[in-house]
GUKEZA-326562 format. One record per residue (C-alpha): residue in one letter; residue number from 1; x, y, z. Coordinates in steps of 0.02 Angstrom, whole numbers. Layout:
BEGIN
@aa:A i:NUM x:X y:Y z:Z .
...
END
This chain:
BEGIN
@aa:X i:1 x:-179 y:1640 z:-556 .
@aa:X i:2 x:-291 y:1497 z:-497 .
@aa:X i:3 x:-483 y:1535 z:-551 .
@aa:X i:4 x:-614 y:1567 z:-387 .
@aa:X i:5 x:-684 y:1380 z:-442 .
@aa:X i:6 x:-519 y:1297 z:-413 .
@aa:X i:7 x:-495 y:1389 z:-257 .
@aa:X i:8 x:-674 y:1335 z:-205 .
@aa:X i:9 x:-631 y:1158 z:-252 .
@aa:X i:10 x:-447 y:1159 z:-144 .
@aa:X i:11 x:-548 y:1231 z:4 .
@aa:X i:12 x:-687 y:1117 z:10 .
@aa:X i:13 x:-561 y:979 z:-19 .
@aa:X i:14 x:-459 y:1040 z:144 .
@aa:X i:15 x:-627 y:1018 z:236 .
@aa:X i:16 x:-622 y:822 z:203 .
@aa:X i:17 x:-441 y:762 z:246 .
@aa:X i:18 x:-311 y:800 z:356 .
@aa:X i:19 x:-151 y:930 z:320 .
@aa:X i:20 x:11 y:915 z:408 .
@aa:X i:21 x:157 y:1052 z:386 .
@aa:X i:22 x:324 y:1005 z:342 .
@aa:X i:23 x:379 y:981 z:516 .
@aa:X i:24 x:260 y:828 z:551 .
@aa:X i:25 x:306 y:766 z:397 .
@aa:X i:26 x:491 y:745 z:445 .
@aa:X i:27 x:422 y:685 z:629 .
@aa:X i:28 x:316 y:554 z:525 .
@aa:X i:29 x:497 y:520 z:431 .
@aa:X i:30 x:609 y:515 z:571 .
@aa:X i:31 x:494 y:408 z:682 .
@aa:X i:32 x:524 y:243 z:544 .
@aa:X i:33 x:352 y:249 z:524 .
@aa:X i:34 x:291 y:160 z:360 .
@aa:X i:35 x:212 y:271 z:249 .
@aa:X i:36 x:197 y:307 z:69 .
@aa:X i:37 x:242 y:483 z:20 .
@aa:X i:38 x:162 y:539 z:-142 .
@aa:X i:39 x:189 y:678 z:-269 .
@aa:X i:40 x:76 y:726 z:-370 .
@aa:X i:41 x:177 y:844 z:-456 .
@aa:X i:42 x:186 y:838 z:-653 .
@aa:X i:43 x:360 y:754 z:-709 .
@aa:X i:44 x:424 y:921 z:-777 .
@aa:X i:45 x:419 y:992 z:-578 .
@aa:X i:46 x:471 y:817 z:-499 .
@aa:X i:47 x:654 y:859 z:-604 .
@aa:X i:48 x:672 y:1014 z:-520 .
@aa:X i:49 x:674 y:918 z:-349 .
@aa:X i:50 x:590 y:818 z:-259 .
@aa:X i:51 x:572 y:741 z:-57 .
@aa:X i:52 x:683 y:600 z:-38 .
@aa:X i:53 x:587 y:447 z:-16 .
@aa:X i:54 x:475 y:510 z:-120 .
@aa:X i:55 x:343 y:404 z:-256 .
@aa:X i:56 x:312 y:515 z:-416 .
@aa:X i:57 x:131 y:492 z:-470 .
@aa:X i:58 x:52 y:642 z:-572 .
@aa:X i:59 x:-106 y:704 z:-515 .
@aa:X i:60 x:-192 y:685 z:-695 .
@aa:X i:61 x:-166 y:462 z:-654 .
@aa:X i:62 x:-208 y:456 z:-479 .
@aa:X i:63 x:-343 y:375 z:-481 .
@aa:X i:64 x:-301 y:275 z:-631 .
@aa:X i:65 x:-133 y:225 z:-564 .
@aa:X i:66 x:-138 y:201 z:-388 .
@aa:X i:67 x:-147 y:10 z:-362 .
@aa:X i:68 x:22 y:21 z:-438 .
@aa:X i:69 x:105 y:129 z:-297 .
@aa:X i:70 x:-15 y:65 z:-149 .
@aa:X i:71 x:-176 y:-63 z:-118 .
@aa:X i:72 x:-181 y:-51 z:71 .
@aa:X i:73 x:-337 y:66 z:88 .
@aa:X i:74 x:-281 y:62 z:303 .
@aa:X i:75 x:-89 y:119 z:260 .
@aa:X i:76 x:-38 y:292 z:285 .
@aa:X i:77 x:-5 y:412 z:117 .
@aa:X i:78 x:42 y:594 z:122 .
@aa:X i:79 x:26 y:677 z:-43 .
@aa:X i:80 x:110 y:841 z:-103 .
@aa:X i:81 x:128 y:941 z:-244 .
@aa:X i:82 x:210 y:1129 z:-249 .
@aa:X i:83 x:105 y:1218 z:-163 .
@aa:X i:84 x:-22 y:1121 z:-84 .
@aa:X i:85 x:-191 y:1129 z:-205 .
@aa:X i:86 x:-169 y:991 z:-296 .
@aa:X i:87 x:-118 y:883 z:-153 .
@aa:X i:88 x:-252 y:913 z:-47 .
@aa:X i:89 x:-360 y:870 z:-210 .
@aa:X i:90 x:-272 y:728 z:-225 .
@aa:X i:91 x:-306 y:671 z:-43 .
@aa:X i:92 x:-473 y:716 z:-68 .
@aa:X i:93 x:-493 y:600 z:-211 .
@aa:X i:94 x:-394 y:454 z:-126 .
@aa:X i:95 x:-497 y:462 z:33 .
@aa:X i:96 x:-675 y:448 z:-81 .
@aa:X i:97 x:-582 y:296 z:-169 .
@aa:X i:98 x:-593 y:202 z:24 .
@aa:X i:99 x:-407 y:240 z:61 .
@aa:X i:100 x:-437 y:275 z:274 .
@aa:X i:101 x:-272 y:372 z:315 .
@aa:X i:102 x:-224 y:492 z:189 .
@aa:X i:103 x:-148 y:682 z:210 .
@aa:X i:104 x:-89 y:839 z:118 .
@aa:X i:105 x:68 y:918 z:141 .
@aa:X i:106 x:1 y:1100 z:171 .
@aa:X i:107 x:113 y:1203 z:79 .
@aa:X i:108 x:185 y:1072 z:-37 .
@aa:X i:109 x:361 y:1064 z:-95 .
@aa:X i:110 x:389 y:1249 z:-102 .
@aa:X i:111 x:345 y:1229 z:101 .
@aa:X i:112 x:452 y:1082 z:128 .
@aa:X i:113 x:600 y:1187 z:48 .
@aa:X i:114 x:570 y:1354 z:147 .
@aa:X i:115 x:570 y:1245 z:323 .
@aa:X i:116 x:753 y:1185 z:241 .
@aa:X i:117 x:663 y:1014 z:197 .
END
């Protein structure tokens, strides 16, 4: 169970970027837009499954490892993890790094599976 500070952090983060639900995601997919989709999930989840198309970049290197995913601070990124905290984090972090048009997957990939992602 998450502690009240993390769920603090997750909220306030949710305040500063944008969320889309799994169904704009696969609009965002479908439309040949070009976007980078990111997870943030620790390799151990990322075996269990992941989105197709998807980058694998672990939450605890974001910031770190970034520039070797993306440098285009204008070009779209959505960000998930499994249930949507960490992403949104993530985001969060991105945006204050100068990156313009970044977004959380609310839900994460637990709520891209149960919309039959």
């Amino acid at each position: 169970m998450p502690l009240p500070e993390y769920n603090q952090l997750v909220n306030e983060a949710r305040k500063e970027i944008k969320e889309i639900d799994p169904a704009e995601l696969k609009r965002i997919q479908k439309s040949g837009e070009s976007f980078t989709l990111l997870d943030v999930r620790e390799p151990d989840e990322v075996t269990q499954g992941a989105i197709a198309g998807s980058v694998p970049l672990p939450r605890g290197v974001l910031e770190h490892k970034i520039d070797t995913v993306t440098t285009d601070k204008d070009a779209p990124i959505v960000c998930y993890c499994g249930g949507g905290g960490r992403s949104a984090l993530a985001a969060q972090s991105l945006k204050r790094m100068g990156f313009k048009n970044v977004m959380s997957l609310a839900g994460g990939y637990k709520g891209w599976k149960g919309s039959s992602g």
